[in-house]
N, C-alpha and C positions, 0 to 999 in steps of 0.2 A: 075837144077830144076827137070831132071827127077831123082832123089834118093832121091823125098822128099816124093811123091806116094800121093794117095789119101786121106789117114786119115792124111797127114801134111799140107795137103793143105788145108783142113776141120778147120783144127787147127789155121792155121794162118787167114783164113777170119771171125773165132770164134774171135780170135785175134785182129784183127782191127777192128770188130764190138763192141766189149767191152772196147778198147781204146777208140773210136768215142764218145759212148753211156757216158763213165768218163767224157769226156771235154766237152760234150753240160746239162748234169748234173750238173757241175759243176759249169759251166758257170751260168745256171738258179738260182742254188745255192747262188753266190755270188751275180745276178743280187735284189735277193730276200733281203739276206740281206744291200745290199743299198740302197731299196726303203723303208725298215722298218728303218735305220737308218735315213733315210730324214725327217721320221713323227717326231720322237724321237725328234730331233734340233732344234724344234721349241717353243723353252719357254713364244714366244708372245702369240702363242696359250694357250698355259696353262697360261699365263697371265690375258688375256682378259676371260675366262672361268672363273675363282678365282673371276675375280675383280666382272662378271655379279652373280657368287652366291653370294659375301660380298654386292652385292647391295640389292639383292631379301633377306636376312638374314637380313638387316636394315631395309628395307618395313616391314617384317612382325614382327620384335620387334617393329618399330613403333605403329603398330597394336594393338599388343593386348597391350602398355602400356596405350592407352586409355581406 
């Protein structure tokens, strides 16, 4: 260790701080696109939204065919 000096030592804790810094990035990273993939999966939702505008789209052509 001692032939590695002060600027190697500098180097490697630059080193594992930028390794560390990758995999909790990363991590946030992936966590993020899982929580947006869980919205996505949901086609009852987009079901039940479709079905609540084709009702509120009947009410009001009922409307104005009077």
């Amino acid at each position: 260790m001692s032939n590695i000096g002060v600027p190697g030592i500098i180097l490697l804790i630059i080193l594992f701080a930028l390794t560390i810094l990758f995999f909790v990035s990363f991590t946030a990273f992936i966590r993020k696109l899982l929580k947006n993939s869980d919205k996505r999966n949901h086609p009852s939702n987009i079901d039940s939204r479709l079905n609540r505008i084709e009702d509120e789209l009947r009410s009001i052509h009922k409307k104005m065919d009077r």
